[in-house]
N, C-alpha and C positions, 0 to 999 in steps of 0.2 A: 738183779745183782746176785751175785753168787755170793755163800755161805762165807769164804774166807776173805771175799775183797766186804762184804758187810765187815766181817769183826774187825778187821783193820781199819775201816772208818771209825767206828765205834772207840775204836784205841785212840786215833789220832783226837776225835772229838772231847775224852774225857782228858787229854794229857792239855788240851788248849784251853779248859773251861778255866775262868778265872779262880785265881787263891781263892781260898775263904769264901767259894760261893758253890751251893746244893746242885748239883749238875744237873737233877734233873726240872729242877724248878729255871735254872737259868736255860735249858734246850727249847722246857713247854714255854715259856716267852718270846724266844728266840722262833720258832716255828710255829706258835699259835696253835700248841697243839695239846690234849689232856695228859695228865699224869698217867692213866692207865696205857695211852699211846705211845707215851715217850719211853716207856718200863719196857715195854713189848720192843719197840727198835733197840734197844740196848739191850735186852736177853737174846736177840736174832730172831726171835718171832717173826718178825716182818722185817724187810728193807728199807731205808731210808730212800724215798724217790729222789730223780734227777734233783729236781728244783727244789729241792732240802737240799743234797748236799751241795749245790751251787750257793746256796743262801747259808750252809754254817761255813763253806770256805771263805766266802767273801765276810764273812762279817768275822770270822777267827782268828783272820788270815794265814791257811794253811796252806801247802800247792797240794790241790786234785791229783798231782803227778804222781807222789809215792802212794797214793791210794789205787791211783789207776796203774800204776806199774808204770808210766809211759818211760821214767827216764833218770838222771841224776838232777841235783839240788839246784843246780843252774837251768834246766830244763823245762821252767814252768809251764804249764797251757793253763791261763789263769781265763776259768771260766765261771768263776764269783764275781770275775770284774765287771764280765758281762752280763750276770743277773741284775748285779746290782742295777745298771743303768737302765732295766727293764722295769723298776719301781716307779719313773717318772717324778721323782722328786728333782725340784732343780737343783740341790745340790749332786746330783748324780751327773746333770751336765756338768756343771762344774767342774767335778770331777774329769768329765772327758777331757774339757779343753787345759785342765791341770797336767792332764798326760801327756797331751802336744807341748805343752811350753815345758816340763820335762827334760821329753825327747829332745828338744830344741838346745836346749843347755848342754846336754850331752852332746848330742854331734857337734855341738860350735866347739868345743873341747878338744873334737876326735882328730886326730892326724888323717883317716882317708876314710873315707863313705863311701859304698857300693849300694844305691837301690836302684831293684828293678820293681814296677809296677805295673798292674794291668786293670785297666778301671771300666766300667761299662756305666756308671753313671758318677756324677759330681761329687768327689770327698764333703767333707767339711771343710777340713783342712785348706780349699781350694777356695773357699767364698766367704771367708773370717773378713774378709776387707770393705765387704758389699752389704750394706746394711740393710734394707729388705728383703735378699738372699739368705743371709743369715738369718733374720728373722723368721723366715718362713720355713728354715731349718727347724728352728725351733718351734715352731708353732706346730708342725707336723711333728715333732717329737711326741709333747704332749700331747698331741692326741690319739697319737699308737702307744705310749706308755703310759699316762696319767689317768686319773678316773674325771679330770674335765667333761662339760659336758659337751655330748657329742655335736650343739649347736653353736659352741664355742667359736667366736667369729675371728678370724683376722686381728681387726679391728682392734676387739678386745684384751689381745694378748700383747704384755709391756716385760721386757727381757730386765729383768733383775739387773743391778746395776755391776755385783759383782763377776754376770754373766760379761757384762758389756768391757769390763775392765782387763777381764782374761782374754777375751775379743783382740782389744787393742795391742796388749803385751804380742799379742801371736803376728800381731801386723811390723812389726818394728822388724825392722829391716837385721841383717844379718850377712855372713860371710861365710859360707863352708867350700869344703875342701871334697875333692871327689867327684862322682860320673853319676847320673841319674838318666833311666831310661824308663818308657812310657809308652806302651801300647793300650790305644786308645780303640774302644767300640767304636763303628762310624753311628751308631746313635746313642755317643754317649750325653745329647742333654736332652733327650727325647723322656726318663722315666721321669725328670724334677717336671719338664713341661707338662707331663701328662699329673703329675700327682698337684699338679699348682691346679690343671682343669677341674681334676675333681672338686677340689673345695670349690671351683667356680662354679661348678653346675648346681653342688650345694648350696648354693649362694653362700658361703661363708668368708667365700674371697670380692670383695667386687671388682671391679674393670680399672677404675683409678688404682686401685693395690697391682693389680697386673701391670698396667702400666710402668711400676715402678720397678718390679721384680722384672720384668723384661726390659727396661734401660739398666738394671745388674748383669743381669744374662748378656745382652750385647757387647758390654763391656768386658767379661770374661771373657766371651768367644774372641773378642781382639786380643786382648794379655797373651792367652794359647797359642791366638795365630802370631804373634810377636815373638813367642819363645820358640814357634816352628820354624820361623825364621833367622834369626841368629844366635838359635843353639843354645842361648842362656834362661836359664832361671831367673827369677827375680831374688833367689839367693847366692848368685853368682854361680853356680854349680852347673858346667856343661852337661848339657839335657839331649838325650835324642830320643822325639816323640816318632813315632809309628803307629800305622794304621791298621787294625785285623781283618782280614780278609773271611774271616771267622767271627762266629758270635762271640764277646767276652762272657762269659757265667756269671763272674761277680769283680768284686772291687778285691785286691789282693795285695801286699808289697812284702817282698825279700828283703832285709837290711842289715846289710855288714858293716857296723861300724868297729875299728881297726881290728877288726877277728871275730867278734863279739855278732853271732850271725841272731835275728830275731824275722818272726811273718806276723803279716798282719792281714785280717780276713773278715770282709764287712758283713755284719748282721741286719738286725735288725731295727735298732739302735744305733745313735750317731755314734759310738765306743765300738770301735772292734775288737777282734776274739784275737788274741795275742800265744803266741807259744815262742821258747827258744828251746824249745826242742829241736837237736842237730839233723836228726833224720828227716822233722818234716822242714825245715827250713831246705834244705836240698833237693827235694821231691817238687819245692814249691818253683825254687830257681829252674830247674830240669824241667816243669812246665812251662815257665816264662819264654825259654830259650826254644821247646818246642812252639809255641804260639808265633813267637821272632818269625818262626822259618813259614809262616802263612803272613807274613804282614811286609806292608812296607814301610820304609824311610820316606818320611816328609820332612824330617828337620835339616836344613841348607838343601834338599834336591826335592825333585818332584813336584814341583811350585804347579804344577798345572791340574795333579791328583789335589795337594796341596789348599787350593784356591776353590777345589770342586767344593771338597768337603766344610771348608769354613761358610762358605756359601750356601749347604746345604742345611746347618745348623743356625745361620743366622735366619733362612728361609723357616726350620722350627718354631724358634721365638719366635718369630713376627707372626707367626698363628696363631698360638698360644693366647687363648681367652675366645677362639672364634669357635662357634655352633658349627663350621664345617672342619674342624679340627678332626683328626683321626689320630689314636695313638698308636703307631702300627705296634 
């Protein structure tokens, strides 16, 4: 980090620390770090690392933008939001599915919705309705995030109640306005199946738990293949899903709601990395639209590509837990 964008953290940091409290006594709390170390990042001696300043953004609530120059006030890349959910506290899920029902409010508001997305594996957002899917969202959260122990079974893990309650809010049906488009990896449920194997081979999933996670999974894959078919959403919102003839990289969505352009950009964590910065929101759509021109329409044509690929993934799942599985 260079000498000028430090002191300007350092400004931003000392102007956000609370009234009537010892700055540097509330930072060494705040980053577990000595008095002699925190004196040293606030003279410029040293630089504040990434995952400090993601951890006093997110806990100050400042935007990174005008530190990082990216952009104006509306422009956030809030990537505090995403450390945070790298603590593994459940209140950090929480927190996630707090953003979707959010969002949810907002669009049911908006007068017109543009999103486009490209997904190479299963949102969250897509399996809130499937309850040992969801679970085992969660279960593999905590155990990429949380200090759980790493023999932490399936079994053992019970979703907190006000997990289960934001769950359901997000299931209640709805009405929006606008066009949704969806270019889909053709192995988009191939990384949940393979990451479901792993805990199998660890034994920490057993065969009865597969079981149930693969009667959720079949049942997705019909919902999907239902909205390839008649073009709807389950939020009413005309849907045209498409196939990449190319690999997808990752999970990604463009969102214009009545102007108001935002991306969204999956990590590593169920919370994605969020910006409404106007240059990359357009850079993201300008990829979408390049990836279009490699893919095809399945949604009302193509019933015979269409029918390949639902059949290819429901062939997936029905592996899923077997010793000759291969995760390509």
């Amino acid at each position: 980090m260079g000498r000028q964008l430090n002191r300007t953290l350092v400004t931003k940091v000392l102007e956000y620390v609370p009234n009537h409290t010892n700055p540097v006594q509330y930072i060494m709390k705040l980053l577990d770090l000595s008095s002699e170390s925190v004196y040293r990042r606030i003279r410029g001696e040293i630089a504040f690392t990434l995952e400090e300043i993601s951890k006093l953004s997110a806990e100050m609530n400042f935007s990174l933008d005008h530190v990082l120059g990216i952009g104006q006030e509306d422009n956030h890349l809030r990537f505090g939001s995403f450390a945070n959910t790298l603590e593994g506290k459940p209140e950090m899920f929480v927190s996630t599915l707090q953003m979707y029902i959010d969002l949810a409010i907002k669009w049911n508001k908006a007068q017109h919705i543009e999103s486009l997305l490209m997904l190479n594996s299963l949102p969250i957002i897509l399996i809130t309705e499937y309850d040992h899917l969801f679970k085992f969202f969660y279960y593999k959260w905590l155990h990429q995030t949380s200090e759980v122990s790493l023999t932490c079974r399936f079994s053992e893990v019970e979703i907190p109640e006000d997990i289960v309650r934001l769950k359901e809010i997000l299931n209640e049906p709805v009405h929006r306005k606008g066009k949704n488009a969806v270019i889909l990896d053709r192995n988009i449920f191939l990384d949940l199946i393979g990451e479901v194997q792993y805990y199998h081979m660890r034994n920490l999933i057993t065969g009865d738990d597969i079981a149930l996670i693969r009667d959720d999974l079949t049942d997705l894959a019909t919902q999907l293949e239902k909205w390839a078919q008649i073009g709807v959403l389950k939020d009413d919102r005309q849907s045209f899903i498409y196939l990449s003839s190319l690999n997808v990289m990752s999970n990604s969505a463009y969102i214009n709601v009545d102007g108001e352009l935002s991306s969204y950009f999956s990590m590593v964590s169920s919370r994605p990395l969020i910006t409404t910065n106007v240059e990359i929101c357009e850079r993201l759509k300008r990829a979408f639209m390049i990836t279009k021109k490699y893919s095809v329409l399945i949604t009302q044509s193509n019933e015979l590509l269409q029918s390949q690929f639902f059949t290819q993934q429901r062939e997936f799942i029905k592996g899923m837990g077997s010793k000759d599985f291969i995760h390509l």
